[in-house]
C-alpha positions in Angstrom: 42.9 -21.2 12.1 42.9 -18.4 10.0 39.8 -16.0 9.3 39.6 -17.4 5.8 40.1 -20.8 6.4 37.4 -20.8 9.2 34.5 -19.1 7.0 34.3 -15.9 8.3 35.3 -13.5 5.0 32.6 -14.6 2.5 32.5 -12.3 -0.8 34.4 -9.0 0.4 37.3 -8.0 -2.0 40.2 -5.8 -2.3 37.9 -4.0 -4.8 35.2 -3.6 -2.6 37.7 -1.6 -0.2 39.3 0.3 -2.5 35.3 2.0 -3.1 34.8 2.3 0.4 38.0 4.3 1.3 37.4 6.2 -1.9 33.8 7.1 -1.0 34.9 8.2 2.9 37.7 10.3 1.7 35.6 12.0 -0.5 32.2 11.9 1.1 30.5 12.0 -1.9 29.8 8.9 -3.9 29.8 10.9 -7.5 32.7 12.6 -6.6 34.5 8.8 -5.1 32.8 7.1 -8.8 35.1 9.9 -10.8 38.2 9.4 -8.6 37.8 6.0 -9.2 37.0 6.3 -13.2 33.9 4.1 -12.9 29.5 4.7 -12.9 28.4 5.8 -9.6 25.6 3.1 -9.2 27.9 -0.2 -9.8 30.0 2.2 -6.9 27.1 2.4 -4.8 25.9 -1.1 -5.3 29.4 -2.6 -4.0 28.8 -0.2 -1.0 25.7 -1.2 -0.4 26.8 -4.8 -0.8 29.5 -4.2 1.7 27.1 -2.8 4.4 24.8 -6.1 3.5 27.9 -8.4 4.2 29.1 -6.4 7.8 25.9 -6.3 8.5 26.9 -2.7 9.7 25.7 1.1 8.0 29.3 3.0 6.6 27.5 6.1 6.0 24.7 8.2 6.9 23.4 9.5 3.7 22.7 13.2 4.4 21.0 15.6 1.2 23.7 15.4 -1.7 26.4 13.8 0.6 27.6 11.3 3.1 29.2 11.2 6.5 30.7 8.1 8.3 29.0 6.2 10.7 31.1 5.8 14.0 31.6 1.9 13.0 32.1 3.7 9.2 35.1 5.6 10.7 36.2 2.5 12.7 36.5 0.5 9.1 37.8 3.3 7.2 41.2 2.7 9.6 41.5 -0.8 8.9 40.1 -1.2 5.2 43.1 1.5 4.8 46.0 -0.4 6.7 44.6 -3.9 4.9 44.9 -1.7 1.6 48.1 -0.3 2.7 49.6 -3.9 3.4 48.8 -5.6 0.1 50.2 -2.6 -1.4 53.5 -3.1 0.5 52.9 -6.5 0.0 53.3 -5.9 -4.2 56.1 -3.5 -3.9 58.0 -6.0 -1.9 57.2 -9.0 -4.3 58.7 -6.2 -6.6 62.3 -6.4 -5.1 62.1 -10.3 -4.3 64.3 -12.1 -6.9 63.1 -14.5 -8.6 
């Protein structure tokens, strides 16, 4: 059984990753919301929404910026490699013939 068949990914989405590596590479959630050519609070509230569903803190908020949490760094690896593999994913579906 699968971890989607079996329940265990509820509402995360490729979008919702795509935010989160954003915002860690550029430790600043305006900066992340410019990069990504959308309003920083919808960006924050997907974030936030993310933490909610992990049930885990990304980011310490610090001043103006943000740093990773150690279990924010931990995700930041794998959100990028599942990222990484739909996007290899595409590419290939690219060359596939039809």
């Amino acid at each position: 059984m699968t971890a989607v068949n079996c329940g265990m990914i509820d509402d995360m989405s490729l979008q919702q990753l795509q935010y989160f590596v954003a915002v860690a590479e550029e430790q600043h959630v305006t900066r992340a919301a410019e990069r990504l050519r959308v309003s920083q609070p919808p960006l924050s509230r997907q974030i936030q929404a993310l933490e909610d569903e992990l049930g885990q803190p990304l980011f310490e908020r610090r001043g103006r910026g943000i740093v990773l949490t150690e279990f924010g760094r931990h995700f930041a690896t794998k959100a990028t490699a599942i990222l990484d593999h739909v996007a290899a994913v595409l590419a290939d579906s690219k060359r596939w013939p039809s």
